[in-house]
MIBARO-43900 format. One record per residue (C-alpha): x, y, z; residue in three letters. Coordinates in pm, whole numbers. Layout:
// MIBARO-43900
+--------+--------+--------+---------+
|   east |  north |     up | residuo |
+--------+--------+--------+---------+
|      X |      Y |      Z |     ala |
...
+--------+--------+--------+---------+
// end
This chain:
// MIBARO-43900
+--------+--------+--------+---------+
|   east |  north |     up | residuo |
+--------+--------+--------+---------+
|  -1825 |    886 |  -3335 |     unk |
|  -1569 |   1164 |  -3423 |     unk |
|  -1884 |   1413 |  -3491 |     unk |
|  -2056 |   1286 |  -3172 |     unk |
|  -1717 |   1420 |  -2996 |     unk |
|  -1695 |   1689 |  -3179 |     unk |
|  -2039 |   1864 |  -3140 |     unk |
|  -2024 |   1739 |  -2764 |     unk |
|  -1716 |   1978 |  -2701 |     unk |
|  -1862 |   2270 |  -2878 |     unk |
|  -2137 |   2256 |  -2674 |     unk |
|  -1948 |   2289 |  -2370 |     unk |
|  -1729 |   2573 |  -2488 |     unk |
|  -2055 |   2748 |  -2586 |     unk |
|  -2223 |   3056 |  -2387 |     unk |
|  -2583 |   2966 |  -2441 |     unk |
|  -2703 |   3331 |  -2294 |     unk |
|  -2497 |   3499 |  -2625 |     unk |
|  -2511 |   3185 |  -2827 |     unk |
|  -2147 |   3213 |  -2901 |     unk |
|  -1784 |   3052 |  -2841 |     unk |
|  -1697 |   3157 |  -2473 |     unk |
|  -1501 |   3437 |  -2403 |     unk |
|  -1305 |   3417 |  -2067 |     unk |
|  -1496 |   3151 |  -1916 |     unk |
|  -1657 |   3082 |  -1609 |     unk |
|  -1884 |   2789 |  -1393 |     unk |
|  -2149 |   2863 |  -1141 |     unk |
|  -2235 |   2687 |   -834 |     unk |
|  -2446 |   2429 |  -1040 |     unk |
|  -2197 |   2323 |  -1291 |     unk |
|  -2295 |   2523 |  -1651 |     unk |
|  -2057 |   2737 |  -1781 |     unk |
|  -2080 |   3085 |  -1966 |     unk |
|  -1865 |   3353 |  -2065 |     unk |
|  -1775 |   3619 |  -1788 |     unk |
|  -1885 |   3933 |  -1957 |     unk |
|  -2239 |   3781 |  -2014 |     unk |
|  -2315 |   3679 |  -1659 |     unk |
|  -2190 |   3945 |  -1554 |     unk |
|  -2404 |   4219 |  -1726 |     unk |
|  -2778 |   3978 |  -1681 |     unk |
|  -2695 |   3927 |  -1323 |     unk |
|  -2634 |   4268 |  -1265 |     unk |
|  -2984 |   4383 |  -1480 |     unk |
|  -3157 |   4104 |  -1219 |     unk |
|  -3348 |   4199 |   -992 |     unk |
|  -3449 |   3851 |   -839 |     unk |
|  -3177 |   3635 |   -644 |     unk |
|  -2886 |   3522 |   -884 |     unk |
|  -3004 |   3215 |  -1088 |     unk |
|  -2825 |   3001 |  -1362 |     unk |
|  -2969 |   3118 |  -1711 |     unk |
|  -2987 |   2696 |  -1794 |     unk |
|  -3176 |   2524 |  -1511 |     unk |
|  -3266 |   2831 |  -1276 |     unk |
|  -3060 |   2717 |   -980 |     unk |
|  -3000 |   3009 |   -745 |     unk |
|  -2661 |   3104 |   -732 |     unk |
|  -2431 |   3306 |   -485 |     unk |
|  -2352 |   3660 |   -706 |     unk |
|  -2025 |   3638 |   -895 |     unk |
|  -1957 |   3289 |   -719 |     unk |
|  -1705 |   3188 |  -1055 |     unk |
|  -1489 |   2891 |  -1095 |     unk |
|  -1234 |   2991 |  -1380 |     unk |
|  -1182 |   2705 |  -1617 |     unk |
|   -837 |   2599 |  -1766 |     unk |
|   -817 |   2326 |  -2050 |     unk |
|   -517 |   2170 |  -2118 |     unk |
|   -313 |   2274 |  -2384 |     unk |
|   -303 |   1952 |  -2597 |     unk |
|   -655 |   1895 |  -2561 |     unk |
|   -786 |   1962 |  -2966 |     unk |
|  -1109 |   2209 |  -2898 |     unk |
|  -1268 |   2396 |  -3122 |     unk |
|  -1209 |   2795 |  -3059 |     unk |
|  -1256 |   3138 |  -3242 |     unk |
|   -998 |   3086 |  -3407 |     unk |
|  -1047 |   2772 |  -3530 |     unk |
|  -1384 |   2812 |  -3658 |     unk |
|  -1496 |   2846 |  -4041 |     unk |
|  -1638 |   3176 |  -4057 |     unk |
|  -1601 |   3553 |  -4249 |     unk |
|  -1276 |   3566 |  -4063 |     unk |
|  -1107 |   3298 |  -4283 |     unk |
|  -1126 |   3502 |  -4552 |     unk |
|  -1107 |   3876 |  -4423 |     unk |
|   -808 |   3768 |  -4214 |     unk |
|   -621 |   3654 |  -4529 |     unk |
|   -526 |   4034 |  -4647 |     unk |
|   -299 |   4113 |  -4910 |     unk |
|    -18 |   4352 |  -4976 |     unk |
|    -79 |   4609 |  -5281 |     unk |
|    259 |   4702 |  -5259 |     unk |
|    422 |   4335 |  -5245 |     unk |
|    125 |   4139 |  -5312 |     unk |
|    220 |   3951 |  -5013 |     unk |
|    -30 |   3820 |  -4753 |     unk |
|    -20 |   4019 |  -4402 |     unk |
|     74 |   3787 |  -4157 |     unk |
|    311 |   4013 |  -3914 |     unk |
|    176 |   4310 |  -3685 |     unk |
|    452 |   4555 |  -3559 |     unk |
|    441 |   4588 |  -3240 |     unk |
|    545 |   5023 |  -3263 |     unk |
|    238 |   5075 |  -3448 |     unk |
|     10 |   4824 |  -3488 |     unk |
|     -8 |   4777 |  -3838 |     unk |
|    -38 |   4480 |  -4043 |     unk |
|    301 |   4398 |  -4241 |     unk |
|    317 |   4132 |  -4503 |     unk |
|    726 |   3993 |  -4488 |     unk |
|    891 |   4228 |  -4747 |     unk |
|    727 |   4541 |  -4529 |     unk |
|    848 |   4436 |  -4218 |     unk |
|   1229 |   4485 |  -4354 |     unk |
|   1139 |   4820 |  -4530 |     unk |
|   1356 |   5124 |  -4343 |     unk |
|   1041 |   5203 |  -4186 |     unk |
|    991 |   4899 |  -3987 |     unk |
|   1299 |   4723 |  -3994 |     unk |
|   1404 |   4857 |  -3663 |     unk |
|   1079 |   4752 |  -3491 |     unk |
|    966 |   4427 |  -3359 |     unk |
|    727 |   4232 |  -3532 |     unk |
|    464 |   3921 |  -3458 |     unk |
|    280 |   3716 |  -3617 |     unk |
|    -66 |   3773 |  -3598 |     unk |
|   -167 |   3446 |  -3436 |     unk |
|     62 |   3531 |  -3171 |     unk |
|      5 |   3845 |  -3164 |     unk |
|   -426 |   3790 |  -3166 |     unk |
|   -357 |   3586 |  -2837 |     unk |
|   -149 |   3886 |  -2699 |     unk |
|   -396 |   4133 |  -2722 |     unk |
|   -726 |   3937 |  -2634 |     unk |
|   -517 |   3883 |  -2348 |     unk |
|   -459 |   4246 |  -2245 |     unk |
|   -880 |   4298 |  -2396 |     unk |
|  -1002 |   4081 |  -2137 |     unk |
|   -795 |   4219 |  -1860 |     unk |
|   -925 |   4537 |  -1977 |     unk |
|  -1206 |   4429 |  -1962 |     unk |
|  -1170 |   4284 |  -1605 |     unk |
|  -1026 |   4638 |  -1442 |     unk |
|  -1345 |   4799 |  -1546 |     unk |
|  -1557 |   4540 |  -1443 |     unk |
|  -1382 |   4635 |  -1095 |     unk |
|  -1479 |   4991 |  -1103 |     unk |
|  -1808 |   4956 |  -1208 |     unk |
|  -1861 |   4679 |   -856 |     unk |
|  -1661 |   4929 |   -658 |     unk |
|  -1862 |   5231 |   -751 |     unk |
|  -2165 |   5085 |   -731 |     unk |
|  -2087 |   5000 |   -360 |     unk |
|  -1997 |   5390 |   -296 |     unk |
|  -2335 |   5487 |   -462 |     unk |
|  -2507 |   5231 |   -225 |     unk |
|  -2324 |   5387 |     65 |     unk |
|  -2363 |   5771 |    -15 |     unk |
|  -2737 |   5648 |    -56 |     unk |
|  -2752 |   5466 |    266 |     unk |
|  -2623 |   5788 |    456 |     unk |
|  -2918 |   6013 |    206 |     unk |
|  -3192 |   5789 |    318 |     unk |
|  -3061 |   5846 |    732 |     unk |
|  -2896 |   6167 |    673 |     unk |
|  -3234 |   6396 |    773 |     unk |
|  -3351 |   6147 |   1062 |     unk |
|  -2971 |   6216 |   1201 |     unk |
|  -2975 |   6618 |   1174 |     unk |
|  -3275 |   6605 |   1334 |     unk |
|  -3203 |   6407 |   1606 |     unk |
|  -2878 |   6587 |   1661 |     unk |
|  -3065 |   6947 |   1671 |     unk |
|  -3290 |   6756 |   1960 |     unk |
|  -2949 |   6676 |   2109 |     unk |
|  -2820 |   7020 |   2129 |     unk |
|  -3165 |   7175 |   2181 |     unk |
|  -3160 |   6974 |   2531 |     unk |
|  -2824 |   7110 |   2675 |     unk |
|  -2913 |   7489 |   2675 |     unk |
|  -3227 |   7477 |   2928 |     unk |
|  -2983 |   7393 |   3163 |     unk |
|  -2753 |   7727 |   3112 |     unk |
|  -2833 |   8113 |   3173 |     unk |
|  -3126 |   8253 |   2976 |     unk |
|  -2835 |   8474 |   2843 |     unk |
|  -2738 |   8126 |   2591 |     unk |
|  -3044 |   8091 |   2424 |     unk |
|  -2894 |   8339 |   2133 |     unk |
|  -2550 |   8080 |   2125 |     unk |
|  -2839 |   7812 |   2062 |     unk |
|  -3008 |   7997 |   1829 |     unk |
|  -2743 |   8023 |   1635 |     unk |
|  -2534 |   7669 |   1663 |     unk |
|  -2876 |   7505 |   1582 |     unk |
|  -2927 |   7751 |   1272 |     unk |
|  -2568 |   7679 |   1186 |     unk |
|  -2608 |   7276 |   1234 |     unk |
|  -2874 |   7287 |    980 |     unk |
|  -2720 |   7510 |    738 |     unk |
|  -2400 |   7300 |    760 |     unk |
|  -2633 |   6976 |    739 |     unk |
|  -2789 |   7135 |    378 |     unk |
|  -2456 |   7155 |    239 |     unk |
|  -2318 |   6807 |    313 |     unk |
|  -2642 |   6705 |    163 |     unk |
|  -2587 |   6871 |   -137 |     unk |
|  -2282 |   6731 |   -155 |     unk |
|  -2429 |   6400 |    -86 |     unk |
|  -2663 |   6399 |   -369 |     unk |
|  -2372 |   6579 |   -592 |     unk |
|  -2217 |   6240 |   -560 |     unk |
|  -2459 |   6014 |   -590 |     unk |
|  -2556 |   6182 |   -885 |     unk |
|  -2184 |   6158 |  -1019 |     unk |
|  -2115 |   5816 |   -914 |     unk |
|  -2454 |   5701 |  -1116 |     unk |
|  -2360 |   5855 |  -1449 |     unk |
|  -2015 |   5728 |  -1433 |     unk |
|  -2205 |   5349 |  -1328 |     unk |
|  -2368 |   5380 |  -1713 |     unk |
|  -2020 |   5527 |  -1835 |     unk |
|  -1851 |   5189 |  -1645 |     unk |
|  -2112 |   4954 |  -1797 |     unk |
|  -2125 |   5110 |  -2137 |     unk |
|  -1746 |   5052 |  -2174 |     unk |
|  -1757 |   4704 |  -2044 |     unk |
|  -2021 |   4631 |  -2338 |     unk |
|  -1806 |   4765 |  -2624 |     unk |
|  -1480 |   4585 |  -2493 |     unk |
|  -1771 |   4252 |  -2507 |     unk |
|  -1821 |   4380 |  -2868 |     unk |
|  -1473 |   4386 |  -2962 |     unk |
|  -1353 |   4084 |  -2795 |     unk |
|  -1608 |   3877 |  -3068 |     unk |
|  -1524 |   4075 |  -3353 |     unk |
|  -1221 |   3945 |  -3644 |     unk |
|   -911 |   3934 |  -3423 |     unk |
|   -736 |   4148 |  -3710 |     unk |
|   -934 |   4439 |  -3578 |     unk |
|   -815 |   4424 |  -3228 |     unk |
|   -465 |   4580 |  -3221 |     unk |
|   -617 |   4918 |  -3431 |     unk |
|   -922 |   4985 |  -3163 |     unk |
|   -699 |   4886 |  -2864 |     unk |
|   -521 |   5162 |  -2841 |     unk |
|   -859 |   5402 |  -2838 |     unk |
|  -1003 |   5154 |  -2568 |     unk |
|   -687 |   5202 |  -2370 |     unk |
|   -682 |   5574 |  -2376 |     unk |
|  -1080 |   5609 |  -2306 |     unk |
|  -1039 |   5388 |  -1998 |     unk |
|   -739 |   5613 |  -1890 |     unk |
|  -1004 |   5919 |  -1888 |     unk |
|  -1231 |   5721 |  -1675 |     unk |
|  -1008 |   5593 |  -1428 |     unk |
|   -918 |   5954 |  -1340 |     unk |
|  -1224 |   6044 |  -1349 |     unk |
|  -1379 |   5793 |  -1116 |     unk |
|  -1571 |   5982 |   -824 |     unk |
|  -1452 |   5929 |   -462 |     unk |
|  -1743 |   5941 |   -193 |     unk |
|  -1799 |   6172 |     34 |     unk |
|  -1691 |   6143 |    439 |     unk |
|  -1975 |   6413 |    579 |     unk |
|  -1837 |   6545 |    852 |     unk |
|  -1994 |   6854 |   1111 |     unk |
|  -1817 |   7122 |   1241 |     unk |
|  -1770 |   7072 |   1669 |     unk |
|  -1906 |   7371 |   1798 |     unk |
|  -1861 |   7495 |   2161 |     unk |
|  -2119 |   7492 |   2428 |     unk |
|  -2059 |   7783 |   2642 |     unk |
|  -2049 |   7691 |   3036 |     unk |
|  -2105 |   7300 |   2957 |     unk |
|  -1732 |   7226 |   3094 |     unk |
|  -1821 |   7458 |   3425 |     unk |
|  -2152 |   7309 |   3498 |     unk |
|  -2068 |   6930 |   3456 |     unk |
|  -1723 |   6962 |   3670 |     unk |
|  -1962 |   7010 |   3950 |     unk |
|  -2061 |   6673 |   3936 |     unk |
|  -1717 |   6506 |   3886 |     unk |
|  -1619 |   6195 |   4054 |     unk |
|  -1301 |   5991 |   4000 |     unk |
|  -1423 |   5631 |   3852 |     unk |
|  -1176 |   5380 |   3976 |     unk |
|  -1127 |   5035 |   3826 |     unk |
|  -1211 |   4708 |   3961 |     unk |
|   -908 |   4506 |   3860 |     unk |
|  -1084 |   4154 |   4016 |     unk |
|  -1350 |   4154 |   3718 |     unk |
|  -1190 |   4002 |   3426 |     unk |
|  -1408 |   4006 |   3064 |     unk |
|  -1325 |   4022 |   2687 |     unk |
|  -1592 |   4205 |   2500 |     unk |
|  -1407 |   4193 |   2156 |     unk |
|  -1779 |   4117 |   1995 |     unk |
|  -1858 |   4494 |   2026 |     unk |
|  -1545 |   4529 |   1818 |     unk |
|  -1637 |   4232 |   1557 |     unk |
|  -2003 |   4365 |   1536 |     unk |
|  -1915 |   4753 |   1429 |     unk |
|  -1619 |   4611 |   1231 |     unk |
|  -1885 |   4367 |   1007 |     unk |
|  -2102 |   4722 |   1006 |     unk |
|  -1821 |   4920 |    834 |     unk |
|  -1643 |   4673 |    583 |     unk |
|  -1818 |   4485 |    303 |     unk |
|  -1680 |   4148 |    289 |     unk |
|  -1637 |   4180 |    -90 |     unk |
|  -1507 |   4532 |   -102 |     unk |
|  -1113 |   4435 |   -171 |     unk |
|  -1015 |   4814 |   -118 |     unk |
|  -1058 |   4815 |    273 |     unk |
|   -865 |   4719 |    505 |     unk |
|  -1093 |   4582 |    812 |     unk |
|   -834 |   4380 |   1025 |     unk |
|   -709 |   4632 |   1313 |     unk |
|   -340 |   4655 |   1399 |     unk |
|   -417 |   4418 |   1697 |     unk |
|   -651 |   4195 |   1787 |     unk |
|   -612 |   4194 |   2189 |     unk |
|   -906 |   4418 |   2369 |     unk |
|   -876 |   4486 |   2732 |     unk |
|  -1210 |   4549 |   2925 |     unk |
|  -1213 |   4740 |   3255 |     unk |
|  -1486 |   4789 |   3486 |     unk |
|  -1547 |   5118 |   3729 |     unk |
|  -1562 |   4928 |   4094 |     unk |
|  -1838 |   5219 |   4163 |     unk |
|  -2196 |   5096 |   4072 |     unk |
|  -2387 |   5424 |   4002 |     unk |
|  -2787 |   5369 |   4089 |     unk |
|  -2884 |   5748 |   4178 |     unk |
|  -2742 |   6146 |   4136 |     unk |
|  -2506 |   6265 |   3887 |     unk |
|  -2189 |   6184 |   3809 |     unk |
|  -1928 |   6333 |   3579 |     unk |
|  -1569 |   6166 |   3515 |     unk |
|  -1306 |   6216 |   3222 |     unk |
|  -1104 |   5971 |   3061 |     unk |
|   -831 |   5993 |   2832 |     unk |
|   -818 |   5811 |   2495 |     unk |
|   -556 |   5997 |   2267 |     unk |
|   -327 |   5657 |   2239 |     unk |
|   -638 |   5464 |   2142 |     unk |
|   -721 |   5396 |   1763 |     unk |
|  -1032 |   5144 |   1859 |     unk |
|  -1226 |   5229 |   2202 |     unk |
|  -1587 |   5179 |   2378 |     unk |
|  -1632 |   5364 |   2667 |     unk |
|  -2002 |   5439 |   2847 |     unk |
|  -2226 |   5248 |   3104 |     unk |
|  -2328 |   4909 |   3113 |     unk |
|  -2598 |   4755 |   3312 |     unk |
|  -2432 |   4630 |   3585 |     unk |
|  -2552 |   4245 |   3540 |     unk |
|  -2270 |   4256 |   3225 |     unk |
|  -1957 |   4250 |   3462 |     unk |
|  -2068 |   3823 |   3474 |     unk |
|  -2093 |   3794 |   3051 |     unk |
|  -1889 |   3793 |   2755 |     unk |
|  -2135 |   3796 |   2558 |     unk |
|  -2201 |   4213 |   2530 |     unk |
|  -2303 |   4245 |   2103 |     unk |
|  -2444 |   4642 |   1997 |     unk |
|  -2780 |   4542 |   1984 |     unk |
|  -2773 |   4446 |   2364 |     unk |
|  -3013 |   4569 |   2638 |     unk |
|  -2893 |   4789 |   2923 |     unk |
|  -2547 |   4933 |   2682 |     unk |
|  -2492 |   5312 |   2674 |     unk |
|  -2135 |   5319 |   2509 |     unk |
|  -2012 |   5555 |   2242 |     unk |
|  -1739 |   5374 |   2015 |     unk |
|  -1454 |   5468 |   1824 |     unk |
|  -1316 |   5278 |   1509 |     unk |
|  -1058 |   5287 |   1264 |     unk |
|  -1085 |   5169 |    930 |     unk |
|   -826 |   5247 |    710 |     unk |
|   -678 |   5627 |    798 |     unk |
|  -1041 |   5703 |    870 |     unk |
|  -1212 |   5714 |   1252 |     unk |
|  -1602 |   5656 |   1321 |     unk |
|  -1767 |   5748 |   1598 |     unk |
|  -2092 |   5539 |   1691 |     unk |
|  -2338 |   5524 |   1966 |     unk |
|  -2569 |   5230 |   2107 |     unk |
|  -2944 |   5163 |   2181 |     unk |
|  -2978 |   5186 |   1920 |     unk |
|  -2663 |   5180 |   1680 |     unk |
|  -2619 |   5553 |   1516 |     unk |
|  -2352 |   5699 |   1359 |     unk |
|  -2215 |   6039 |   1464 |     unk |
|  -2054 |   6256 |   1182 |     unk |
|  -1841 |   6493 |   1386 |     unk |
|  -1490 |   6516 |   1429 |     unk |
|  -1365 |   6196 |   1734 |     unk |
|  -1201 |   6371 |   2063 |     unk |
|   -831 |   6345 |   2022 |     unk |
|   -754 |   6367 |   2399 |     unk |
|   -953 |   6360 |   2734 |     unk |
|  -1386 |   6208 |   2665 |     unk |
|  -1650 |   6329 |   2924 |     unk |
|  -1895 |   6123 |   3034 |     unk |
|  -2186 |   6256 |   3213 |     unk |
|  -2495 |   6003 |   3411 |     unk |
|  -2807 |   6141 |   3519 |     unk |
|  -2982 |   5865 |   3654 |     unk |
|  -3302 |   6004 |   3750 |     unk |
|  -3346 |   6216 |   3429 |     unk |
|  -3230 |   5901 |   3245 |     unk |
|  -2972 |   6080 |   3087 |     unk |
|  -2634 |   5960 |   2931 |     unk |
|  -2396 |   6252 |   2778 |     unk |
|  -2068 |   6211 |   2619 |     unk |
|  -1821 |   6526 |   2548 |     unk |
|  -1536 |   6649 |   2362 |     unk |
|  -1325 |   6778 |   2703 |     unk |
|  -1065 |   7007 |   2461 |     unk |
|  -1370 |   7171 |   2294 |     unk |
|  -1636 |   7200 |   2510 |     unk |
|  -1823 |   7031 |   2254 |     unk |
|  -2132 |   6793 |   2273 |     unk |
|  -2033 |   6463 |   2079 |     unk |
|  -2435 |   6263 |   2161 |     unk |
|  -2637 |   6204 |   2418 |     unk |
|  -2910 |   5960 |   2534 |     unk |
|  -3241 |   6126 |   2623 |     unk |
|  -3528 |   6047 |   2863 |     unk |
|  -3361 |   5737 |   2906 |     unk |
|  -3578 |   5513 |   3258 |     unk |
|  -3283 |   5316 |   3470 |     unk |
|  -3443 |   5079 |   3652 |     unk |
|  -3089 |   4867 |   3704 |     unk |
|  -2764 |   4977 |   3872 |     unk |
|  -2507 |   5121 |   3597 |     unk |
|  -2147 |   5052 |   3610 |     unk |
|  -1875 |   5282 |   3397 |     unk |
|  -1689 |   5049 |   3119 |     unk |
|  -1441 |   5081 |   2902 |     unk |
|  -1270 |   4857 |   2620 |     unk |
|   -961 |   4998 |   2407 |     unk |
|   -793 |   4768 |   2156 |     unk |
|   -503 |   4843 |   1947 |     unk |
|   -288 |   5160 |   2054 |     unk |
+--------+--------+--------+---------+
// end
């Protein structure tokens, strides 16, 4: 009976992916248990849905219940098990011919009793070295733990700088079409300005890509770096717990090195260049929008939607929660169904802000998400210290410095065209192009915290 119990508990306490004791352990969603370290490294080589190792039950990625025996409970650990370190741990003094049994905590070095009161170490503080094996496997797996964090947290910035690669083209593109279609509408005189802010746009777009793929290049070699330091710190946790005070201190210092050294990604950003005669020639379509207090709405979902966009649920570092949570809506009581129109409105105070056109049908729902039908809205958000710009239909980032004071907005309804400026610059922020409005439009606007 006593061997029954027996080989049932070291079965439990044993990692069957590395066939050893477990070392800082963890259970899935199905109940098996393995060490951290383990699971960690053959989920992350796995390219197929997470799965337990034991009965291939798919599991939700680093979903980890930590587990805490008792302390009276009698298991079997490294410690307690017959092996080389029985013997190798048992070293002797030459000098004394004494057994080692106390580690000094100033140096690290193994001390048998008559050592530790030598003028050399008398002054320091001394273990023994069963406390003192639990003290540093301790600080080894928390070690082990604060890389494990870098290497999750740079792998999300290389998945983001390679989001933004794989759109990055499509977007300078698209925003050369955007300023190509302003200048027809100017003197013939302007086509040199055009020349040249479209020749600058792409030179400026080369070197943010550059700078792009700089990173992603960093951030990848310093993902092997992460991982290959996670592996040794694996290696050292099962090696003879004598060993672990002298390589600490090397493991301590390298990880130093690569916490300063940890890449940062990059926030592209284009220069807001000014379109000669654009402020003239749309201030001869301006009208004064009014708002139509009776129409009450919350559209906070426009909010929620961009917010899930820009923050990773598991990403610890970022703060998604905005100052506020209250969002007021307000309606233009003109509905605009012909001509062009031009109005200004002001959002310096405003961290988080949609303003555009809505189909007019809206002013009865709550219900407005990005992905609606009939939205032309440019939005602002704050995450962090940092401010995004996006525009709808269909959802685009804009990397170009957000207006800091008075926002154009600019209908043509038969051309089917939307515009949004920068007021202070002179500057085109997007547009919507060869748009068909077949619906009355009416302005909107939704600010939340100030």
């Amino acid at each position: 009976m006593a061997s029954a119990i027996t080989q049932c508990s070291t079965s439990e306490l044993t990692c069957s992916i590395c066939t050893d004791y477990l070392t800082d352990p963890v259970t899935i969603c199905c109940g098996h248990r393995f060490c951290s370290p383990c699971l960690c490294l053959l989920w992350e080589d796995t390219l197929t849905p997470n799965c337990c190792p034991v009965c291939r039950e798919i599991s939700q990625q680093m979903y980890f219940k930590r587990i805490i025996f008792a302390e009276k409970q009698v298991i079997p650990t490294r410690e307690s098990v017959p092996c080389q370190l029985s013997s190798s741990a048992m070293l002797i003094c030459r000098r004394h011919q004494e057994i080692k049994n106390l580690i000094c905590e100033t140096d690290r070095s193994l001390l048998c009793f008559l050592c530790s009161q030598s003028p050399r170490h008398a002054t320091h503080k001394h273990y023994m070295t069963k406390e003192a094996d639990e003290y540093y496997r301790k600080k080894l797996l928390i070690q082990m733990k604060s890389i494990w964090k870098k290497k999750q947290k740079n792998q999300r910035n290389l998945n983001r700088e390679t989001n933004i690669i794989g759109t990055w083209e499509v977007f300078i593109n698209l925003r050369s079409m955007m300023i190509s279609a302003e200048y027809p509408k100017v003197c013939q005189y302007l086509r040199e300005e055009e020349q040249k802010h479209v020749e600058s746009l792409a030179r400026e777009g080369r070197i943010v890509f550059q700078q792009l793929k700089r990173s992603q290049t960093r951030m990848a070699k310093m993902g092997i770096l992460l991982r290959e330091m996670y592996e040794k710190l694996k290696e050292m946790s099962c090696k003879a717990d004598v060993n672990l005070p002298q390589d600490l201190g090397d493991v301590m210092k390298r990880n130093e090195f690569l916490r300063l050294a940890m890449p940062q990604p990059v926030n592209p950003q284009l220069s807001a260049w000014t379109i000669t005669g654009v402020s003239e020639r749309l201030n001869f379509f301006r009208v004064y929008i009014t708002l139509d207090r009776k129409i009450c709405s919350n559209h906070k979902l426009l909010f929620e939607d961009l917010r899930h966009l820009q923050c990773s649920l598991d990403d610890t570092d970022m703060s998604c929660n905005p100052t506020s949570t209250q969002y007021t809506s307000s309606w233009g009581a003109q509905i605009l169904s012909s001509g062009k129109h031009y109005w200004e409105v002001d959002v310096k105070d405003s961290c988080n802000w949609v303003i555009g056109l809505c189909r007019e049908a809206w002013t009865k729902r709550n219900d407005m998400r990005l992905d609606s039908e009939g939205i032309f809205l440019l939005l602002c958000l704050k995450v962090d210290d940092h401010f995004s710009l996006f525009s709808t239909s269909p959802l685009l980032p804009h990397y170009i410095p957000r207006p800091q004071g008075w926002l154009g907005v600019f209908l043509d309804y038969e051309c089917g065209i939307v515009s949004f400026v920068n007021v202070a610059q002179s500057s085109l922020i997007c547009s919507f192009l060869s748009r068909i409005f077949y619906f009355p439009l009416r302005p909107f606007i939704c600010h939340g915290s100030k």
